[in-house]
C-alpha positions as a Python dict, from the first residue, in 0.01 Angstrom:
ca = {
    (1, 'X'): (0, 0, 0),
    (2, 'X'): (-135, 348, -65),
    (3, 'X'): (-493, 213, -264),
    (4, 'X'): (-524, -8, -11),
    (5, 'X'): (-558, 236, 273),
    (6, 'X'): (-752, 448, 39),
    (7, 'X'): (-987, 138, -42),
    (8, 'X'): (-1059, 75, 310),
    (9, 'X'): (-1148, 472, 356),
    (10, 'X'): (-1397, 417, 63),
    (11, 'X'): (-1578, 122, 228),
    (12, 'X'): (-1883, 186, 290),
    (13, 'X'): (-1997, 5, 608),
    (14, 'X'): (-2281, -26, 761),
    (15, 'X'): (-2348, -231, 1104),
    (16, 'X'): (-2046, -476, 1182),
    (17, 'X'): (-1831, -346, 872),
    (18, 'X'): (-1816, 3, 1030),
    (19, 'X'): (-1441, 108, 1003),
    (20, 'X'): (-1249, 411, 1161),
    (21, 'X'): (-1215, 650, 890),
    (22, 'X'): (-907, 859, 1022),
    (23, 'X'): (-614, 775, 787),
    (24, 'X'): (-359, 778, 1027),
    (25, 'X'): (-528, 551, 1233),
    (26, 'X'): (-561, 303, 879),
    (27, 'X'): (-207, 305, 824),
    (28, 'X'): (-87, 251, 1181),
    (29, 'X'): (-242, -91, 1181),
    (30, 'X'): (-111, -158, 895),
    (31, 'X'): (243, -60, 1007),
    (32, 'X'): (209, -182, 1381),
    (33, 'X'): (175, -556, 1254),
    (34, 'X'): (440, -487, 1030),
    (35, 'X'): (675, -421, 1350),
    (36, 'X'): (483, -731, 1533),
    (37, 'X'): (591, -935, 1249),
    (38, 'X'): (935, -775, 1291),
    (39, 'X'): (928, -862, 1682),
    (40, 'X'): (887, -1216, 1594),
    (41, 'X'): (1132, -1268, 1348),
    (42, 'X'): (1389, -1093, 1537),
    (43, 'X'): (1367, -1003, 1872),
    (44, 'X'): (1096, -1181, 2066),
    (45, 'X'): (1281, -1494, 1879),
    (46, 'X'): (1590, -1433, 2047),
    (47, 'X'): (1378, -1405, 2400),
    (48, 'X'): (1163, -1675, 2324),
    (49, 'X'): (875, -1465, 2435),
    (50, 'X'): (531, -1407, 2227),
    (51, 'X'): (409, -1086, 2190),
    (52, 'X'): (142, -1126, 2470),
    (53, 'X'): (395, -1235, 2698),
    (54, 'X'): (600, -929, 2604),
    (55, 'X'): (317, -734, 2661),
    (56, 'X'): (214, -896, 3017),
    (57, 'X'): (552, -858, 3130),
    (58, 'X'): (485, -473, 3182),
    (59, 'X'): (261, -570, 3441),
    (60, 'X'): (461, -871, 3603),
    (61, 'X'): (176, -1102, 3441),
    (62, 'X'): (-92, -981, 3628),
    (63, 'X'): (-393, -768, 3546),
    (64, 'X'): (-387, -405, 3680),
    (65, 'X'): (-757, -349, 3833),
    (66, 'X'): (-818, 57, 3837),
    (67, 'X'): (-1041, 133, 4119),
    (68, 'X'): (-1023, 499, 4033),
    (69, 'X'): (-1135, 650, 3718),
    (70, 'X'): (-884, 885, 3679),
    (71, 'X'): (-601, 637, 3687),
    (72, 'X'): (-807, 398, 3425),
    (73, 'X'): (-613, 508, 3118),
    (74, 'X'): (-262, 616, 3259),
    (75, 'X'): (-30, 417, 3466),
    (76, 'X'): (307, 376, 3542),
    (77, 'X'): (342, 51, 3349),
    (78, 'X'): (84, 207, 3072),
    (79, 'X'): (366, 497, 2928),
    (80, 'X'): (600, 230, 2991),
    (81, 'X'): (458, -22, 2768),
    (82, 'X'): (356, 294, 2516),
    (83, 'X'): (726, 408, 2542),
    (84, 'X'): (835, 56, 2405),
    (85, 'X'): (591, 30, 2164),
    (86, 'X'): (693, 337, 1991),
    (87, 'X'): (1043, 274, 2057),
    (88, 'X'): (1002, -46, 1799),
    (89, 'X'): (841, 181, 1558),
    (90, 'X'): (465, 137, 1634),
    (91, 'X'): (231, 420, 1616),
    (92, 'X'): (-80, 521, 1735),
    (93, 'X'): (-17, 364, 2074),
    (94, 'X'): (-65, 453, 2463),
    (95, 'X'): (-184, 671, 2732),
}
């Protein structure tokens, strides 16, 4: 709901409770586990895969170790997974 993205904007937090302020950002949690909640119910049901395993399969299971720092944030498998991500409707997501 609306007041309660403008609730958590209001919080004033200090140490731990610190929050990202940027409403956009606020609302795209909210929505992206909306769509993982979707996932489950629907598609990753019919797979029989979790999320995380949906998520590992972009990179066959296995971590990706970037020896290069200007490959760290962008991959092949990284605007993949992004690309799929948005494609179910979540926001706020990838390289």
């Amino acid at each position: 709901k609306n007041s309660d993205v403008t609730k958590i904007l209001e919080t004033d937090g200090n140490g731990p409770d610190i929050i990202v302020r940027h409403r956009g950002k606020v609302e795209s949690v909210i929505n992206n586990a909306k769509v993982i909640q979707r996932m489950r119910k629907e598609e990753l049901k019919e797979s029989g895969q979790t999320f995380g395993e949906f998520l590992w399969s972009f990179v066959d299971n296995k971590p990706v170790l970037n020896i290069s720092s200007s490959s760290a944030s962008k991959s092949m498998e990284s605007e993949a997974m992004s690309k799929a991500l948005r494609k179910r409707g979540f926001r706020f997501v990838g390289p």
